[in-house]
C-alpha positions in Angstrom: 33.6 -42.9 27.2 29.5 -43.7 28.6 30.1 -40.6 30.6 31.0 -38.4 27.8 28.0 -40.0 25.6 25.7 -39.6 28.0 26.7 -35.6 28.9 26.6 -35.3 24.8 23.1 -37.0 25.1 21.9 -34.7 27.8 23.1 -31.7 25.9 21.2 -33.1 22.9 17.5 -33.7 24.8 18.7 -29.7 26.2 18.9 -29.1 22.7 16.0 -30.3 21.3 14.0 -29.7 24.8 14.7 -25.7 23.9 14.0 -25.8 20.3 10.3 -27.6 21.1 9.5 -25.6 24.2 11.4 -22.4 24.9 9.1 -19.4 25.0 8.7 -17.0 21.9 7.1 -13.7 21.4 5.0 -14.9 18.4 2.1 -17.2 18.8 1.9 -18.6 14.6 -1.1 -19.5 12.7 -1.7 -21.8 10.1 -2.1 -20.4 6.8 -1.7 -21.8 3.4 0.8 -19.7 1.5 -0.3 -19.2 -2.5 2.0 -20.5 -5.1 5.0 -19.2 -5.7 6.0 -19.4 -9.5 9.0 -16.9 -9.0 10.6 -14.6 -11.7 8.5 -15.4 -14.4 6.3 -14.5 -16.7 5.0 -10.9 -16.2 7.8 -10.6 -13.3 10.3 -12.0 -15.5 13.8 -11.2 -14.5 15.8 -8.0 -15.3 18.6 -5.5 -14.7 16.8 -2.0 -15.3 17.7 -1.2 -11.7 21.2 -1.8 -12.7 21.1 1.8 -14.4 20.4 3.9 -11.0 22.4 7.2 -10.7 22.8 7.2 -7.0 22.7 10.6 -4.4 24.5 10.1 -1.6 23.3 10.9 1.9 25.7 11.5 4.4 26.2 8.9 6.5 22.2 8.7 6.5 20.6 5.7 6.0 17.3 4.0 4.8 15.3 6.2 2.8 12.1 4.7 3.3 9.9 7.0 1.5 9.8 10.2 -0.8 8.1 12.7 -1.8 7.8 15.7 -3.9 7.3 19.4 -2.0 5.2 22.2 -3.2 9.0 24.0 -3.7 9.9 21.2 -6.1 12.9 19.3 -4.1 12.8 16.0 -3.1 12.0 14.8 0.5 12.5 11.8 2.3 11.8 10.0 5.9 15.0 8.6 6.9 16.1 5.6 9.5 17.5 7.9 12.0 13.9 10.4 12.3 15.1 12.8 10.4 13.1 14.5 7.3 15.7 15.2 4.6 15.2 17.7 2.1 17.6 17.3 -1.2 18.3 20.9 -2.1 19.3 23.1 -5.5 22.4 21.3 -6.7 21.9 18.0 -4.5 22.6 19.9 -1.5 21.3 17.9 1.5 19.3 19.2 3.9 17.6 18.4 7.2 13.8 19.2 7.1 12.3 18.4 10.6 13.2 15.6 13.0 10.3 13.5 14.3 12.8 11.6 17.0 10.7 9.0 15.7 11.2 6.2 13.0 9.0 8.1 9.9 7.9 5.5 7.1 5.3 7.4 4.4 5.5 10.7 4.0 3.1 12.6 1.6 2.3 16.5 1.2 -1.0 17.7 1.6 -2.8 20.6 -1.1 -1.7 23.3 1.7 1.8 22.5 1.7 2.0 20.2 4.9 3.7 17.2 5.1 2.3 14.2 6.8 4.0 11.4 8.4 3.4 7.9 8.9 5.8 7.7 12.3 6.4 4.0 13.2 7.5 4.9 16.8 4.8 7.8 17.4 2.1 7.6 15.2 0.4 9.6 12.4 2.2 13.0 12.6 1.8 16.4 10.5 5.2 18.7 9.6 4.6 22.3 8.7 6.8 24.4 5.9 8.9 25.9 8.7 9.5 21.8 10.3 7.3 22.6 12.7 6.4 18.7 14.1 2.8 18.2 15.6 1.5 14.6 16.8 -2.2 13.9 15.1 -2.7 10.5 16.4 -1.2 8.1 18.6 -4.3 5.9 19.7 -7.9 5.3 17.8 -10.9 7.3 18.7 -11.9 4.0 21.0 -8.1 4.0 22.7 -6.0 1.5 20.4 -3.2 2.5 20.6 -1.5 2.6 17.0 1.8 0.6 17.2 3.1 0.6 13.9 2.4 3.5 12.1 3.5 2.5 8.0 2.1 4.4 4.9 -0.5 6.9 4.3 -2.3 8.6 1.6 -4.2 11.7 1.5 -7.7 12.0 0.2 -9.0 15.2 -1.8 -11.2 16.3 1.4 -8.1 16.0 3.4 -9.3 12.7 5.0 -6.3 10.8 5.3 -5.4 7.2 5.4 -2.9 5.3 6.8 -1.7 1.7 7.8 -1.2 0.0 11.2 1.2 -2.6 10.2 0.8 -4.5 13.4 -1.8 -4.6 16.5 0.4 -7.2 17.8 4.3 -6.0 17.7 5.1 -2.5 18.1 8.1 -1.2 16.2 9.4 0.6 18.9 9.2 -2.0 21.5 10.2 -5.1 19.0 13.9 -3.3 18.7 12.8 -1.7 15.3 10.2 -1.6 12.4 12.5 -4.7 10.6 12.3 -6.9 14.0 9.1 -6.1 14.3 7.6 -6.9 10.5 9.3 -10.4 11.0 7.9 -11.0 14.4 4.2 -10.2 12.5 5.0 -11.7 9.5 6.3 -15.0 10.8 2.7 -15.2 13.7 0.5 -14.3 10.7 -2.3 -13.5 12.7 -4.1 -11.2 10.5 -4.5 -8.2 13.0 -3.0 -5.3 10.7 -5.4 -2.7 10.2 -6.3 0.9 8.0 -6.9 3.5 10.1 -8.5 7.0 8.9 -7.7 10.0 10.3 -10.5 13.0 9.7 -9.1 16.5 10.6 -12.4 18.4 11.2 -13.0 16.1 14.0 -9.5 15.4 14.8 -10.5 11.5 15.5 -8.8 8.1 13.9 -11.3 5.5 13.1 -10.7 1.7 11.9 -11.2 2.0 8.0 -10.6 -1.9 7.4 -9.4 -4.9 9.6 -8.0 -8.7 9.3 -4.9 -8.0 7.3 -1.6 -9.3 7.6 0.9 -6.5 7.9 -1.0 -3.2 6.1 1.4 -1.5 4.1 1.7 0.8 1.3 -1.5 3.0 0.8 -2.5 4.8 -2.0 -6.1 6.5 -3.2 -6.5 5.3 -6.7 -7.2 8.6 -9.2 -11.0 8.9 -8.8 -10.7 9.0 -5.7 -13.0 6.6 -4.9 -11.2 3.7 -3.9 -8.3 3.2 -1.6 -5.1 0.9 -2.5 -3.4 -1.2 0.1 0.0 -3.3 0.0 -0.8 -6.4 2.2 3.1 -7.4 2.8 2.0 -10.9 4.2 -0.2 -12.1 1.9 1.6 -10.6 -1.2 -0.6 -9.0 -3.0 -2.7 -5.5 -3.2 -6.2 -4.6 -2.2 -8.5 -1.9 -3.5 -11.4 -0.5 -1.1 -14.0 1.6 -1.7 -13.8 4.9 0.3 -17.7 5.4 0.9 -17.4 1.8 2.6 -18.2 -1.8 1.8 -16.0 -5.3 1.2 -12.5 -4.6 -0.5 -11.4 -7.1 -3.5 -7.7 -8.2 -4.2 -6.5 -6.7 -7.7 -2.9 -7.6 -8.0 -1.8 -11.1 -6.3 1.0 -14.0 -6.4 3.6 -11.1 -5.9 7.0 -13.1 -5.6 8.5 -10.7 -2.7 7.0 -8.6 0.1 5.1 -5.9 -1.5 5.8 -2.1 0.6 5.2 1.4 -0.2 2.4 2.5 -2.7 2.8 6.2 -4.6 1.2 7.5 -7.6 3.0 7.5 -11.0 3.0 10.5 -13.4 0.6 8.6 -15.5 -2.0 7.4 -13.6 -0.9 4.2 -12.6 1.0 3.2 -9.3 4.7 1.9 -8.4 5.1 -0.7 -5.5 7.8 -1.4 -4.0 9.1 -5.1 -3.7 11.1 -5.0 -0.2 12.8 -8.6 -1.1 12.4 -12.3 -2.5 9.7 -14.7 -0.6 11.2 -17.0 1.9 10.7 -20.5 0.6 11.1 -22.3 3.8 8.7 -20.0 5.8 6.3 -20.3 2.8 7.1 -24.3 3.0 5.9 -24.3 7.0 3.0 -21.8 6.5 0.8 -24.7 7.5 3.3 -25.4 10.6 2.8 -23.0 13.7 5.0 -25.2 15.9 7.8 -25.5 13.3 7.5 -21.4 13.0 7.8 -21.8 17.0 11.0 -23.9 16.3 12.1 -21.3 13.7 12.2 -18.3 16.1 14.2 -20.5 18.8 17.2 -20.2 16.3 20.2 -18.5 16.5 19.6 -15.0 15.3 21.9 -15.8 11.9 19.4 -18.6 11.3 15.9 -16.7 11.3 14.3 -15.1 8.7 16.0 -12.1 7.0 15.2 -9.9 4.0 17.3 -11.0 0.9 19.4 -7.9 -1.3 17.2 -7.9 -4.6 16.0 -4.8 -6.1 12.5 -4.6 -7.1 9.6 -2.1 -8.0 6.9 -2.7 -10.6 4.5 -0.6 -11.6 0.5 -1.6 -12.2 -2.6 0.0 -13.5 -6.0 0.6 -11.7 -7.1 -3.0 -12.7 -4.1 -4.6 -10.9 -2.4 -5.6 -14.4 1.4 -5.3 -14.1 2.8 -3.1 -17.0 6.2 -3.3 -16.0 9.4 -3.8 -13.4 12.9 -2.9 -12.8 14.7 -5.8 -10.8 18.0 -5.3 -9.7 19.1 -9.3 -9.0 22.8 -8.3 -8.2 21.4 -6.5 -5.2 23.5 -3.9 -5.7 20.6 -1.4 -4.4 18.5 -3.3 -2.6 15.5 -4.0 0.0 14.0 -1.6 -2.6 10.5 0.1 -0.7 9.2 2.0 -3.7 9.5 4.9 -6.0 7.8 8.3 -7.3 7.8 10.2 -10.5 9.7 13.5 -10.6 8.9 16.5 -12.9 12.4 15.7 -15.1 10.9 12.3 -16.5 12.8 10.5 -13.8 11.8 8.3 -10.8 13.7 8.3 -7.6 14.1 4.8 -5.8 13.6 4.5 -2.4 15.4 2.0 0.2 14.5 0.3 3.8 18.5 0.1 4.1 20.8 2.4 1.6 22.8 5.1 2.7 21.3 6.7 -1.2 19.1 7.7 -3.1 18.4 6.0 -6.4 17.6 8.0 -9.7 16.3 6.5 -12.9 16.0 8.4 -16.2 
């Protein structure tokens, strides 16, 4: 009997000894989470989502992003690198492969699409699929490791989000592995980067955010928008330069992609619910040590809730469409389509959403 307590109690100190000291990737940072009053209020819950038409996209999965081409049909930047191209009568198509992982995808006044490539960087896609790399590395020789969202101003100066200086989707196992591993360190070392094509060089725009996401120029195009997924909440900077300000805040999930809506205002996409304990032990870097020492079915994960909401150029919310069954879920964002509808994109689905 003392020698199977004392083998249990050496597998315990084991236990523990791993869970206090066994080396992680992330190195955490105390932060203080903001509250966290839920579904309530102004993000009161509800089943709008519930009403999705769905296109189905064989066998393809996670539609990340979408936009609209200059011929009208629907694209989007899919899981497996591929550029899909929803043709007359739903007809699905295959665009361009970036043998990448594309996130944001937006069309440019001549017709080219440009890619926010997690794997390879910002990339540009001509009418015939035609892929060309733009940048891969900033102008000093950063190299650009998580490649997110992008936006494209009216000189054709575009913008786009570094998610992570510190965990590169590629080499993390994947743009979800990767957004955890950032997310959970919190280290602030996200970036937007700008990309001028007269000079062909990719400058640092603005620094010291926690996992830069969605990006969107506001309508004047004076200002840039910016999804800060860690911090849960939006920024707005001004493009000719200066200190940004917070307009929308207290977000109760993980804000993504940014696009325009038909009338002037902008949907986000809310990727899933806060995590209450990681919230609880934002103070804690050793406990978020502890955390990441866990069994992979213990970590972190995203939770199946369907959310976008859309808000006005003051950051006021004028609306959302929850989906709490979860029934389409990890929701990224939406954009307007010329029928009055809005198509619903997903970090996960093998479909597309549609909502009259």
């Amino acid at each position: 009997m003392k020698s199977i307590l004392k083998l249990l109690s050496l597998l315990l100190l084991g236990l523990l000894a791993y869970l206090a000291f066994w080396p992680v990737a992330v190195s955490p940072v105390a932060w203080n989470a903001p509250k966290n009053s839920g579904y309530s209020g102004k993000f009161q819950p509800n089943d709008r989502l519930s009403e999705l038409e769905f296109v189905d996209l064989d066998g393809r999965t996670g539609p990340e992003d979408a936009d609209v081409g200059p011929d009208g049909l629907i694209y989007l930047a899919m899981h497996g690198g591929e550029i899909l191209r929803i043709g007359q009568e739903g007809v699905i198509e295959t665009f361009a492969a970036t043998n990448g992982r594309p996130l944001g995808i937006e069309f440019g006044n001549d017709g080219t699409l440009f890619v926010a490539d997690a794997y390879l960087g910002l990339l540009s896609i001509d009418q015939d699929g035609q892929v060309t790399l733009l940048a891969n590395e900033t102008e000093q020789g950063s190299p650009i490791l998580y490649a997110n969202d992008l936006d494209v101003a009216a000189d054709g100066t575009i913008y786009f989000s570094d998610a992570s200086t510190r965990f590169g989707a590629e080499e993390s196992g994947g743009t979800l592995a990767a957004s955890i591993l950032d997310l959970v360190e919190h280290s602030a070392n996200a970036r937007v980067l700008k990309y001028a094509p007269s000079s062909r060089t990719t400058t640092v725009f603005a620094d010291g955010l926690t996992f830069a996401n969605g990006i969107a120029i506001d309508e004047t195009n004076e200002a840039l928008l910016v999804a800060e997924t860690g911090e849960y909440r939006v920024w707005q900077f001004p493009l000719a330069g200066g200190p940004g300000k917070v307009i929308l805040q207290d977000i109760p999930g993980f804000p993504d992609n940014l696009n325009h809506a038909s009338d002037g205002t902008y949907w986000l996409g809310v990727v899933s619910p806060r995590n209450l304990i990681m919230d609880k032990l934002s103070g804690s870097p050793f406990f978020r040590r502890v955390v990441m020492r866990l069994p992979e079915a213990l970590k972190p994960a995203p939770t199946r809730y369907g959310f976008i909401l859309r808000f006005n150029a003051q950051g006021d919310v004028v609306e959302t469409l929850q989906d709490p069954s979860g029934e389409f879920a990890l929701t990224t964002g939406a954009i307007s389509l010329a029928n009055g509808q809005i198509a619903v994109t997903s970090l996960t689905e093998p479909r597309l959403g549609l909502l009259k």
